[in-house]
Chimera marker file (.cmm) of the C-alpha trace (Angstrom):
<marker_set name="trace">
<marker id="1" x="68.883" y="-3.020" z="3.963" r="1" g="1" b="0" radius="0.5"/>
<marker id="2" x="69.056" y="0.333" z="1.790" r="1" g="1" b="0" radius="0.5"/>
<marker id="3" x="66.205" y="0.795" z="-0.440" r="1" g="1" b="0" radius="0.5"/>
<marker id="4" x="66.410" y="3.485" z="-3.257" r="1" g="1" b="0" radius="0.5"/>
<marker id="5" x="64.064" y="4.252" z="-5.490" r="1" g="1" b="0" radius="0.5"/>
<marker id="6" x="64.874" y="6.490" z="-8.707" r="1" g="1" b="0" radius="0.5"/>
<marker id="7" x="63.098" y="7.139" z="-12.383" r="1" g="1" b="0" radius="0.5"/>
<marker id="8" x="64.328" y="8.877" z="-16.008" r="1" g="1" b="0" radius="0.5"/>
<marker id="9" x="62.356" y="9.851" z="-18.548" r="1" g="1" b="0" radius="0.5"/>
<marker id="10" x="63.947" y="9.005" z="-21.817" r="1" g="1" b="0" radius="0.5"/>
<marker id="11" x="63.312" y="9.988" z="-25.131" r="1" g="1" b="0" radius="0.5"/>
<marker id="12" x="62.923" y="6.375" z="-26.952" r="1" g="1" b="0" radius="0.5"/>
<marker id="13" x="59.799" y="4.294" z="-27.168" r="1" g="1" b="0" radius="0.5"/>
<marker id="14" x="59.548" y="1.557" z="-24.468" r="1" g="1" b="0" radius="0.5"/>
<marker id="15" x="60.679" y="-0.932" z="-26.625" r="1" g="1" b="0" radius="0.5"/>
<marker id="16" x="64.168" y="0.218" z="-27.078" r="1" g="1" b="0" radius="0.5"/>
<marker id="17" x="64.963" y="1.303" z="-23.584" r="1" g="1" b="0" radius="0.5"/>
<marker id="18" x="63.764" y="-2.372" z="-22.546" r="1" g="1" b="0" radius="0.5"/>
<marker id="19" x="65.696" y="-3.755" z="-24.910" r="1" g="1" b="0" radius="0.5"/>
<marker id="20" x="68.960" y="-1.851" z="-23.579" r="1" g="1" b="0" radius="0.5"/>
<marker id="21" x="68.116" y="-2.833" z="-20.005" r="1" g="1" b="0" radius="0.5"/>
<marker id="22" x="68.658" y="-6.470" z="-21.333" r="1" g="1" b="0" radius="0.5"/>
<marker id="23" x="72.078" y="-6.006" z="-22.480" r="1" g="1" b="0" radius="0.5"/>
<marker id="24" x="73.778" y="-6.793" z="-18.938" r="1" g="1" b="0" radius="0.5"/>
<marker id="25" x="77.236" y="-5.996" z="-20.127" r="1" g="1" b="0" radius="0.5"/>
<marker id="26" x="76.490" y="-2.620" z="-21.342" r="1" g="1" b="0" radius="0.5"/>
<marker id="27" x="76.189" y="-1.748" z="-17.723" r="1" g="1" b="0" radius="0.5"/>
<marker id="28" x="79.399" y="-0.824" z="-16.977" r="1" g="1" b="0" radius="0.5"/>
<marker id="29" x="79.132" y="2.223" z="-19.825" r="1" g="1" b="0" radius="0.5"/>
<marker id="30" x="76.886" y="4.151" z="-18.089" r="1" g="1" b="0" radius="0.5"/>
<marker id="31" x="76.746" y="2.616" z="-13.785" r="1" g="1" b="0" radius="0.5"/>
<marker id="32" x="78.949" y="4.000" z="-11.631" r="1" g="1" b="0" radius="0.5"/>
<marker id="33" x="81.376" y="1.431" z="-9.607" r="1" g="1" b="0" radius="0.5"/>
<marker id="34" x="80.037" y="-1.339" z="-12.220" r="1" g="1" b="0" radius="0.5"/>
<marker id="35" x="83.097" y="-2.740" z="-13.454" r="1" g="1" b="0" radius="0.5"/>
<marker id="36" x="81.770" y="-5.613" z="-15.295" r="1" g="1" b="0" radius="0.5"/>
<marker id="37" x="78.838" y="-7.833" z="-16.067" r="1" g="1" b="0" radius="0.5"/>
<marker id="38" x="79.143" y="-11.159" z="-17.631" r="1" g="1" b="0" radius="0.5"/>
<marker id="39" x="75.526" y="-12.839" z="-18.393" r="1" g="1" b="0" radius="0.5"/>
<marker id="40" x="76.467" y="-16.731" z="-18.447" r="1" g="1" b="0" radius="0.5"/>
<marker id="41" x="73.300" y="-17.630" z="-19.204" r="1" g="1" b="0" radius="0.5"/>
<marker id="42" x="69.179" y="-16.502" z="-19.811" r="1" g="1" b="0" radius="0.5"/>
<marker id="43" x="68.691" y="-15.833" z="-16.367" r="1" g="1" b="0" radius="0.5"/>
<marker id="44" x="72.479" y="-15.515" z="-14.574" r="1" g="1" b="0" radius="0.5"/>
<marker id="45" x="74.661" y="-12.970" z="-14.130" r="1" g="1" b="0" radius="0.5"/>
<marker id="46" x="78.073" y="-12.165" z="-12.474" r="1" g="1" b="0" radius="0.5"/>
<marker id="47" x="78.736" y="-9.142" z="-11.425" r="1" g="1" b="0" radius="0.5"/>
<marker id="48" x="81.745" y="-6.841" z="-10.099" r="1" g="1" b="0" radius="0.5"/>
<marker id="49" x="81.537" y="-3.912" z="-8.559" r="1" g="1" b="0" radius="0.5"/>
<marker id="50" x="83.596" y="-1.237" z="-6.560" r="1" g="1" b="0" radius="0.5"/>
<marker id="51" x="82.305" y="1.244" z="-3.793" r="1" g="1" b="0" radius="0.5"/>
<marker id="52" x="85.128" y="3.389" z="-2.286" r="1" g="1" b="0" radius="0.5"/>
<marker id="53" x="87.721" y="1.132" z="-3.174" r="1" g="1" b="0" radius="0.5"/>
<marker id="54" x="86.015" y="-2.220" z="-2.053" r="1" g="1" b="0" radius="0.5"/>
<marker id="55" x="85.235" y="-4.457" z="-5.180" r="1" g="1" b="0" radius="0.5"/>
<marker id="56" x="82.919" y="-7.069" z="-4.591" r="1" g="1" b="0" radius="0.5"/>
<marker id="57" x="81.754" y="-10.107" z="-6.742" r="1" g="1" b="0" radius="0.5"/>
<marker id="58" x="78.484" y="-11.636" z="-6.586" r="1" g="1" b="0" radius="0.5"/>
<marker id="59" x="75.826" y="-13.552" z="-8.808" r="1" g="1" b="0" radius="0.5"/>
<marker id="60" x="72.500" y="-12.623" z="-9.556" r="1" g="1" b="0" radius="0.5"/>
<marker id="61" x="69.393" y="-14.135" z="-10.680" r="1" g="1" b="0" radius="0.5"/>
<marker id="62" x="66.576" y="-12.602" z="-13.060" r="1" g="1" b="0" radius="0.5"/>
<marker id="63" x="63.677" y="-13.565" z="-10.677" r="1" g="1" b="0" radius="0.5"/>
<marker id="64" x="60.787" y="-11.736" z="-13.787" r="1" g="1" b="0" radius="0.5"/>
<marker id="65" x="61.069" y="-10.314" z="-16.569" r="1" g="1" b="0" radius="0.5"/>
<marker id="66" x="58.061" y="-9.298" z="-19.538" r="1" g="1" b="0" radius="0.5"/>
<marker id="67" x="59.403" y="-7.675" z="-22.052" r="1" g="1" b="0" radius="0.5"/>
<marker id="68" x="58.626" y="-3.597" z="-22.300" r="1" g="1" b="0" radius="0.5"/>
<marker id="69" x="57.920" y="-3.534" z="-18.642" r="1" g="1" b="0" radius="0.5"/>
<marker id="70" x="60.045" y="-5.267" z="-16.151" r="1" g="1" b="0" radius="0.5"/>
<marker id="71" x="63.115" y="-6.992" z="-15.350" r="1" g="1" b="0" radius="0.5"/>
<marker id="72" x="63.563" y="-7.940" z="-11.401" r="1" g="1" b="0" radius="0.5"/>
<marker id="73" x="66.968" y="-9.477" z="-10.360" r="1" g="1" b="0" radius="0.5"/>
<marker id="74" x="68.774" y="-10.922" z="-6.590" r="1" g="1" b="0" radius="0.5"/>
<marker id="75" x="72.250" y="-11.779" z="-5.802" r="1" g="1" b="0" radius="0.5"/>
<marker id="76" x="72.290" y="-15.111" z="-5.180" r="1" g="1" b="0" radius="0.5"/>
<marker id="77" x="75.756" y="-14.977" z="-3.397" r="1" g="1" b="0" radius="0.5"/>
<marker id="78" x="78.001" y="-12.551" z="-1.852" r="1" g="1" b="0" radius="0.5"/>
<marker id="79" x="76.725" y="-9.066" z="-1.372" r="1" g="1" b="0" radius="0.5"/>
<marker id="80" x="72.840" y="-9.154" z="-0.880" r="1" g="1" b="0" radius="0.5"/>
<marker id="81" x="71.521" y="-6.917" z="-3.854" r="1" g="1" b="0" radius="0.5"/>
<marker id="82" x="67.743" y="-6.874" z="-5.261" r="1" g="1" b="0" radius="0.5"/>
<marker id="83" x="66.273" y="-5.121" z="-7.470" r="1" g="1" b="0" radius="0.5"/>
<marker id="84" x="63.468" y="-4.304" z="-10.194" r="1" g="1" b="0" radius="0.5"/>
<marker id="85" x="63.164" y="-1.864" z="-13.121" r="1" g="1" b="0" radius="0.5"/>
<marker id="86" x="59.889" y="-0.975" z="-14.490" r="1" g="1" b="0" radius="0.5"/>
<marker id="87" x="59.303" y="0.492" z="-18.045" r="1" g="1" b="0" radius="0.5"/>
<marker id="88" x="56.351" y="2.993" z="-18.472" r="1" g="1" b="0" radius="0.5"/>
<marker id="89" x="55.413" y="4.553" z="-22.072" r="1" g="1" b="0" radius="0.5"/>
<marker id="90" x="55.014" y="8.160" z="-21.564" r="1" g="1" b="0" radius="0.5"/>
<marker id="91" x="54.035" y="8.791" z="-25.404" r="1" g="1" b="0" radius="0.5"/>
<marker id="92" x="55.682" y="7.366" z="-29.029" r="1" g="1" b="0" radius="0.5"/>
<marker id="93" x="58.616" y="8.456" z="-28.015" r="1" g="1" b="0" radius="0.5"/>
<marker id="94" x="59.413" y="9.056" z="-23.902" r="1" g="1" b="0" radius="0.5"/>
<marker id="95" x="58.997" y="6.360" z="-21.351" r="1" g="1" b="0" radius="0.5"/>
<marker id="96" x="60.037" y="6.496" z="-17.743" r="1" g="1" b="0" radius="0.5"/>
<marker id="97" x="62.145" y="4.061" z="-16.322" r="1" g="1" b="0" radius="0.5"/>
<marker id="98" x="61.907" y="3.300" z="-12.892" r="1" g="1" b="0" radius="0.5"/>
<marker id="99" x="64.507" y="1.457" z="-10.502" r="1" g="1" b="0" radius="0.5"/>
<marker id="100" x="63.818" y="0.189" z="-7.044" r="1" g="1" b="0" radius="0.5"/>
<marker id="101" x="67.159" y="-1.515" z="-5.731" r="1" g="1" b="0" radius="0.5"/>
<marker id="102" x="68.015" y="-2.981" z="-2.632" r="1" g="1" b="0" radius="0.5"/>
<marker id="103" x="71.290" y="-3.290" z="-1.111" r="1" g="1" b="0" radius="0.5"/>
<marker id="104" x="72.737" y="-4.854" z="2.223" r="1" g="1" b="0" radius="0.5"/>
<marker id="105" x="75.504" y="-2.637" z="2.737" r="1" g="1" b="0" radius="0.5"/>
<marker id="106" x="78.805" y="-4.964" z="3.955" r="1" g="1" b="0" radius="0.5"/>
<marker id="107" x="81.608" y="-3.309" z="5.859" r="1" g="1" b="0" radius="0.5"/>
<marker id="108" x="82.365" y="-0.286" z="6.901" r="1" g="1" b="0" radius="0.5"/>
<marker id="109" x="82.933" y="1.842" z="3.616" r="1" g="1" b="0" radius="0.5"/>
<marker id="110" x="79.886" y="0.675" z="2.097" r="1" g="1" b="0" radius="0.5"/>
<marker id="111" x="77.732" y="1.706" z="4.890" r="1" g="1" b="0" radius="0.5"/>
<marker id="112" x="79.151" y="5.129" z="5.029" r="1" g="1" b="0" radius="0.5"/>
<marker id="113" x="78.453" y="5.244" z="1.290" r="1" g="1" b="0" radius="0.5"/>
<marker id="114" x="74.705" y="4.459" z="2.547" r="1" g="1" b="0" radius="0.5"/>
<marker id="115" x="74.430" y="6.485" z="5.669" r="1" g="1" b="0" radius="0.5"/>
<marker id="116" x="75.713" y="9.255" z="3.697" r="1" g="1" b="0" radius="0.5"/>
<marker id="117" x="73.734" y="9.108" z="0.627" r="1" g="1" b="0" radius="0.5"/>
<marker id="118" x="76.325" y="8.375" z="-1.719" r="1" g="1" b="0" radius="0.5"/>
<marker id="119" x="74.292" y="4.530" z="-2.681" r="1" g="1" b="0" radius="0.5"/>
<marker id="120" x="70.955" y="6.816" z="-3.818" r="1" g="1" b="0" radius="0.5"/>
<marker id="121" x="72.715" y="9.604" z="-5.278" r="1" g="1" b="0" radius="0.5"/>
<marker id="122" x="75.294" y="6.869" z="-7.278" r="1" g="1" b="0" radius="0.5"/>
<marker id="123" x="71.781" y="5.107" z="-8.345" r="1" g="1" b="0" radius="0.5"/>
<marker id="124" x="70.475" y="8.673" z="-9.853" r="1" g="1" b="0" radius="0.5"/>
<marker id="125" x="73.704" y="9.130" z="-11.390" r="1" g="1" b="0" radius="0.5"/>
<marker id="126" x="73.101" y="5.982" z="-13.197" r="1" g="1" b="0" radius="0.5"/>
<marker id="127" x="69.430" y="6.690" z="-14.500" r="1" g="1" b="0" radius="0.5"/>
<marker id="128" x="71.006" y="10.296" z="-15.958" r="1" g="1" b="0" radius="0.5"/>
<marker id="129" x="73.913" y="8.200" z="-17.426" r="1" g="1" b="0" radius="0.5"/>
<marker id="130" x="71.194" y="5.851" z="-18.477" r="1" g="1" b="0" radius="0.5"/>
<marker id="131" x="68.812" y="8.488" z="-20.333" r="1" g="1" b="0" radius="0.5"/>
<marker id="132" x="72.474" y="9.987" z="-22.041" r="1" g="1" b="0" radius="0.5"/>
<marker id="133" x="73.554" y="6.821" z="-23.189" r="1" g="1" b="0" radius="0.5"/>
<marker id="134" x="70.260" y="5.584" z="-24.763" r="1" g="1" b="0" radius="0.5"/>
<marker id="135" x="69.179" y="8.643" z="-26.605" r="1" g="1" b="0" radius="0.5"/>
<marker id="136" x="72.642" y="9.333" z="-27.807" r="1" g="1" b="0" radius="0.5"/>
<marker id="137" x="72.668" y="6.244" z="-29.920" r="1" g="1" b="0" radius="0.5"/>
<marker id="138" x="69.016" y="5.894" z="-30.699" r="1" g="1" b="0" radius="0.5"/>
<marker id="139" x="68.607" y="2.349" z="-30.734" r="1" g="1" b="0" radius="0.5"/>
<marker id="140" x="69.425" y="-0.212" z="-28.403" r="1" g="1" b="0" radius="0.5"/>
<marker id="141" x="72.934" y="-2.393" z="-28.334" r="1" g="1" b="0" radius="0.5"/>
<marker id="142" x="71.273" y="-5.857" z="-28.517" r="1" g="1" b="0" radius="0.5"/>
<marker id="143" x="67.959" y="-7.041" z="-26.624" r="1" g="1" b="0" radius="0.5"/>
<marker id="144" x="66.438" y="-10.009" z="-24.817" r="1" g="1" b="0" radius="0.5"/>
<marker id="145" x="62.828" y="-10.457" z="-25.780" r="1" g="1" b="0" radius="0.5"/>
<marker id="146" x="62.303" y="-13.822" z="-23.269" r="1" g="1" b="0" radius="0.5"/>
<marker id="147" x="59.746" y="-14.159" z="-20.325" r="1" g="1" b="0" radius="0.5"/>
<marker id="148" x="60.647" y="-14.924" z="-17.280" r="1" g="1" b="0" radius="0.5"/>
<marker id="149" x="57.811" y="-15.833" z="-14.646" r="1" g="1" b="0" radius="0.5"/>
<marker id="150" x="58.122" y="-15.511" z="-11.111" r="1" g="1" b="0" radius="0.5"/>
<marker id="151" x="59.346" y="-18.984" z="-9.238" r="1" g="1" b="0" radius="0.5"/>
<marker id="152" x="60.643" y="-20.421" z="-12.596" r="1" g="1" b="0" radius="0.5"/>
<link id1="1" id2="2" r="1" g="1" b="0" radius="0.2"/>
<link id1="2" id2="3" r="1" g="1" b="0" radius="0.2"/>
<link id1="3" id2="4" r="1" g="1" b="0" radius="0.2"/>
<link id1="4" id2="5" r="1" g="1" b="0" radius="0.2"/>
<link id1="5" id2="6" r="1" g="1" b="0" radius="0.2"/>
<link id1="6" id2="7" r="1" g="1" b="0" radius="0.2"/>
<link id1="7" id2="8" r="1" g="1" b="0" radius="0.2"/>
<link id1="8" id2="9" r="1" g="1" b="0" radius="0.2"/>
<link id1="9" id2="10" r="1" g="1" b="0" radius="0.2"/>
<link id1="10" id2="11" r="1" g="1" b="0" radius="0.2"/>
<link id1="11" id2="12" r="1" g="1" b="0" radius="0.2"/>
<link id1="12" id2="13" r="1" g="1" b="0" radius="0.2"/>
<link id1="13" id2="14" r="1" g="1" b="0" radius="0.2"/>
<link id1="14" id2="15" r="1" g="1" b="0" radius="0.2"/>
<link id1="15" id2="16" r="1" g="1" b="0" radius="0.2"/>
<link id1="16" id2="17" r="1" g="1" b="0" radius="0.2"/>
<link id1="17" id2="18" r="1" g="1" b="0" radius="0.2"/>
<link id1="18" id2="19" r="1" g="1" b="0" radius="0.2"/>
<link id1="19" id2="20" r="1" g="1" b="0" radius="0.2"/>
<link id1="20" id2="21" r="1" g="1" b="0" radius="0.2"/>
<link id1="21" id2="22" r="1" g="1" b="0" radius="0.2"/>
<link id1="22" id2="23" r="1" g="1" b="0" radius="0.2"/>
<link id1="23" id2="24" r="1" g="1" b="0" radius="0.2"/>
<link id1="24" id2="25" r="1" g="1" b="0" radius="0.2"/>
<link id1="25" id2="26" r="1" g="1" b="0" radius="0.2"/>
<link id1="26" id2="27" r="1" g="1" b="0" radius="0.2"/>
<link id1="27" id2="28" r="1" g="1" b="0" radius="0.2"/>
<link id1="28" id2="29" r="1" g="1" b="0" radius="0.2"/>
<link id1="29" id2="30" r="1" g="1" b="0" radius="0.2"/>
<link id1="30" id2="31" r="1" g="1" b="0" radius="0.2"/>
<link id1="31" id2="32" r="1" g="1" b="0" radius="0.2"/>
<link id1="32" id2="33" r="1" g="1" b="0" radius="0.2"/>
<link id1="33" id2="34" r="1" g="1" b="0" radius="0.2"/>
<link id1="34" id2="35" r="1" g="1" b="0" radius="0.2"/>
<link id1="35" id2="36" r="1" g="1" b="0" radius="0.2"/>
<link id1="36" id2="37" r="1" g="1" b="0" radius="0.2"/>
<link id1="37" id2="38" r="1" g="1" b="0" radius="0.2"/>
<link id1="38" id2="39" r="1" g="1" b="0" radius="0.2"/>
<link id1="39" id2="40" r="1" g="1" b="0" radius="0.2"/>
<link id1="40" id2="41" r="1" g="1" b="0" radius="0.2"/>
<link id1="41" id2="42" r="1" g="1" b="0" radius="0.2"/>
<link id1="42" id2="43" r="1" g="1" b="0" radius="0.2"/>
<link id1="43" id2="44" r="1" g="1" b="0" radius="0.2"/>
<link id1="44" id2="45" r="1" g="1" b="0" radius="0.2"/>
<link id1="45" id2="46" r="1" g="1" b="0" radius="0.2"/>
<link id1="46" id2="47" r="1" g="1" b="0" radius="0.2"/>
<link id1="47" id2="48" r="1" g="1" b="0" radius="0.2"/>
<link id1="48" id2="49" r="1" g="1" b="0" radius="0.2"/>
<link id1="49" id2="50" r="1" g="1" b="0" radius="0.2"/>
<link id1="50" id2="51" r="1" g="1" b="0" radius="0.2"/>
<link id1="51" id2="52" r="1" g="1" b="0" radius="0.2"/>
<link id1="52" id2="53" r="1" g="1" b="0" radius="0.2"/>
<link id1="53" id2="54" r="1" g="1" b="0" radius="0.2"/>
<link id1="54" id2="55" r="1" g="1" b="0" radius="0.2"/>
<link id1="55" id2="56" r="1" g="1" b="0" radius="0.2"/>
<link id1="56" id2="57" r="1" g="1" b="0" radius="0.2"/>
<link id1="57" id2="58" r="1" g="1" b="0" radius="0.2"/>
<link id1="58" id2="59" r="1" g="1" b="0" radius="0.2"/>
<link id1="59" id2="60" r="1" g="1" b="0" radius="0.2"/>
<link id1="60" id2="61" r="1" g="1" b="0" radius="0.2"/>
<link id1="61" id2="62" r="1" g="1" b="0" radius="0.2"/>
<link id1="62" id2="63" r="1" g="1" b="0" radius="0.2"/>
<link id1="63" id2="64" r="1" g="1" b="0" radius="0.2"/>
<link id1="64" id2="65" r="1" g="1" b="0" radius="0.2"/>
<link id1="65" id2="66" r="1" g="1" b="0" radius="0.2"/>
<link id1="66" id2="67" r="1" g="1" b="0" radius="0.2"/>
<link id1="67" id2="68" r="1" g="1" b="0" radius="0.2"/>
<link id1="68" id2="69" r="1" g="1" b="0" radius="0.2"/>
<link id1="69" id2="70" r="1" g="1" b="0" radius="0.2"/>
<link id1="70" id2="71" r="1" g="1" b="0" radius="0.2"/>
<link id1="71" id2="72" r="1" g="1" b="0" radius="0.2"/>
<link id1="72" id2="73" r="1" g="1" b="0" radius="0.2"/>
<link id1="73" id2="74" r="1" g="1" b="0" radius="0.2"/>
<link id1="74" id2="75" r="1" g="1" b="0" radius="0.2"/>
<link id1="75" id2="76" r="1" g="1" b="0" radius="0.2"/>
<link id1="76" id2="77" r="1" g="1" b="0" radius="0.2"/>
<link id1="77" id2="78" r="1" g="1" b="0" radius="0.2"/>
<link id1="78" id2="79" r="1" g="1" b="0" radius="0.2"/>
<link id1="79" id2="80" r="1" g="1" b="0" radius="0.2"/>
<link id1="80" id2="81" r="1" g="1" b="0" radius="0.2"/>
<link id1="81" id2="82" r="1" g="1" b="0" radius="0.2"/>
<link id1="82" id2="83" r="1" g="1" b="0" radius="0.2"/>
<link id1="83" id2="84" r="1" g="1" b="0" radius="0.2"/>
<link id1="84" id2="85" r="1" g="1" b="0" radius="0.2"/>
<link id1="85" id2="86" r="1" g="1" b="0" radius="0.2"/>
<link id1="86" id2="87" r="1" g="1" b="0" radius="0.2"/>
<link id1="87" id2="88" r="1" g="1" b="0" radius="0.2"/>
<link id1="88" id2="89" r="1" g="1" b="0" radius="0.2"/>
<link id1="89" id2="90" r="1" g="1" b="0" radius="0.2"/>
<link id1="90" id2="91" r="1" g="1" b="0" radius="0.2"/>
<link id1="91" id2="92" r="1" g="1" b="0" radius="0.2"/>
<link id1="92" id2="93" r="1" g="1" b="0" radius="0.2"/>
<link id1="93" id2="94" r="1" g="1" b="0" radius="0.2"/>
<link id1="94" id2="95" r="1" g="1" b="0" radius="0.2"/>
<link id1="95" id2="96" r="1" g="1" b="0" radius="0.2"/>
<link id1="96" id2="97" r="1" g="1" b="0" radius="0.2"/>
<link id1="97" id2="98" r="1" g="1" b="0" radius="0.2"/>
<link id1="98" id2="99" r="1" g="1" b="0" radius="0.2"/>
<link id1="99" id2="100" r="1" g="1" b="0" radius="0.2"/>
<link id1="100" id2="101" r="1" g="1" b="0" radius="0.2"/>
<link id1="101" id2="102" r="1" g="1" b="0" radius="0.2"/>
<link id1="102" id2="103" r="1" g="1" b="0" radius="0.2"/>
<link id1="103" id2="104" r="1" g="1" b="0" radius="0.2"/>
<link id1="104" id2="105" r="1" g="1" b="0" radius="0.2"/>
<link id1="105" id2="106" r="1" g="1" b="0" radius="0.2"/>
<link id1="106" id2="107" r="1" g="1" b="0" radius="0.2"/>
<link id1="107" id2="108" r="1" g="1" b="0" radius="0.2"/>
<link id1="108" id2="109" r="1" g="1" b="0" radius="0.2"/>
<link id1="109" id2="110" r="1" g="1" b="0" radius="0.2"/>
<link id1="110" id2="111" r="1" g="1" b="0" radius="0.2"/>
<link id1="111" id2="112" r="1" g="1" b="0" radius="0.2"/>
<link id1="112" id2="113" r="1" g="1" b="0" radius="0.2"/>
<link id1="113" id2="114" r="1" g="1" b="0" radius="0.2"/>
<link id1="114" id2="115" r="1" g="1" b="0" radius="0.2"/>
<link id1="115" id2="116" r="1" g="1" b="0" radius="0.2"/>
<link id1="116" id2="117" r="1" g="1" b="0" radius="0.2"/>
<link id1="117" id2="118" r="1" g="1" b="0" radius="0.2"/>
<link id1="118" id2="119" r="1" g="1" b="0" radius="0.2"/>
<link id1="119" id2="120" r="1" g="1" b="0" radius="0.2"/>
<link id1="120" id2="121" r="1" g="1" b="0" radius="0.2"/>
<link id1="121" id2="122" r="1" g="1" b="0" radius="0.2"/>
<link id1="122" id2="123" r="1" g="1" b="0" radius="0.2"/>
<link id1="123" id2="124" r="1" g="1" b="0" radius="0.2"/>
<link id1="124" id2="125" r="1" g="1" b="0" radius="0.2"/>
<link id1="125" id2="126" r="1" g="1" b="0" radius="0.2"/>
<link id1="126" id2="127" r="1" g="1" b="0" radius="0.2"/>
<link id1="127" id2="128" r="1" g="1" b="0" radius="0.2"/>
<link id1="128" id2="129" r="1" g="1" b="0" radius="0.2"/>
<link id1="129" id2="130" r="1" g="1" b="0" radius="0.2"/>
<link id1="130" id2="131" r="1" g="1" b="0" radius="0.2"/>
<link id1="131" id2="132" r="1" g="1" b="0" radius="0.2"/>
<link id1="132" id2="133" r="1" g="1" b="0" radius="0.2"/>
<link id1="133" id2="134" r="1" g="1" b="0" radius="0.2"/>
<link id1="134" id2="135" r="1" g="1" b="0" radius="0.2"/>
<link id1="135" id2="136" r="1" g="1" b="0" radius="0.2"/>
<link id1="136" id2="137" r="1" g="1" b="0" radius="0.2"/>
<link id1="137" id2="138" r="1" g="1" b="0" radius="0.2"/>
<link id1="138" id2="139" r="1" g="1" b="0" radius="0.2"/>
<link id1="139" id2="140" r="1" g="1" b="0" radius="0.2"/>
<link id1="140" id2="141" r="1" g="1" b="0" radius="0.2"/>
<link id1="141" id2="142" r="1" g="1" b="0" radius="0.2"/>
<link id1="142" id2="143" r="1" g="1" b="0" radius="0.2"/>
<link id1="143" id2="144" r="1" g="1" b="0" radius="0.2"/>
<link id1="144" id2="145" r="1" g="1" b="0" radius="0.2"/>
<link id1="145" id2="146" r="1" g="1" b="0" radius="0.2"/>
<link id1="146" id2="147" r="1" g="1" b="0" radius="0.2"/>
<link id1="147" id2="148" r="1" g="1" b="0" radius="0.2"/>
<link id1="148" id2="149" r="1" g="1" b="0" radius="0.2"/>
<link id1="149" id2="150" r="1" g="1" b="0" radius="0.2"/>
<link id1="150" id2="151" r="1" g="1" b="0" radius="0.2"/>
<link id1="151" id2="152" r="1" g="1" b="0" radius="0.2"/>
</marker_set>
């Protein structure tokens, strides 16, 4: 299991980069190897995904989630994939965002892409793309103000 840990500071208040970290399907404008995220319902998603030419498919499962400070997901099929991102108000206007994912690399390219770094430094890539996409519009796409408790 790879575990990478990565934070942005962005220049919104904690309420609007939450509220873009809810918007599943806006994922694929600023993650690398993201192709597409459909949400099919509160707490599902199904995701597709490419890492040196393998795509892989999975669903995922919000496990918690409290709005303007966390939202933790898990595959619950295919490629094993876990993770949690934390929201932190650095002032009015800056909050760091934190992400701590975990991925079971499958075959052989995607555990190159660990071994080599190219997982962590894809996963910084994103929080830059992230920070760039948020603070160029201002304001989030949509949001998804509902609590989800651990074990629900």
């Amino acid at each position: 299991m790879s575990n990478t840990t990565e934070s942005v500071d962005v220049d919104v208040d904690v309420t609007t980069a939450y509220n873009q970290w809810t918007q599943f399907e806006s994922f694929p404008q600023f993650m690398e190897g993201v192709d597409e995220i459909r949400q099919t319902d509160e707490t599902s998603t199904h995701w597709k995904t490419s890492i040196g030419g393998v795509t892989r498919e999975f669903d995922a499962e919000i496990t918690e989630q409290h709005p303007d400070e966390r939202v933790a997901w898990k595959s619950v099929d295919g490629t094993s994939h876990a993770g949690v991102i934390t929201f932190h108000r650095l002032g009015d206007q800056q909050t760091r965002v934190t992400a701590q994912i975990d991925v079971d690399p499958e075959g052989l390219a995607e555990t190159v892409a660990d071994k080599t770094g190219i997982i962590s430094r894809r996963i910084k890539g994103d929080m830059e793309r992230f920070k760039t996409f948020i603070e160029s519009r201002g304001t989030e796409t949509g949001s998804w103000r509902g609590d989800v408790s651990p074990g629900r």
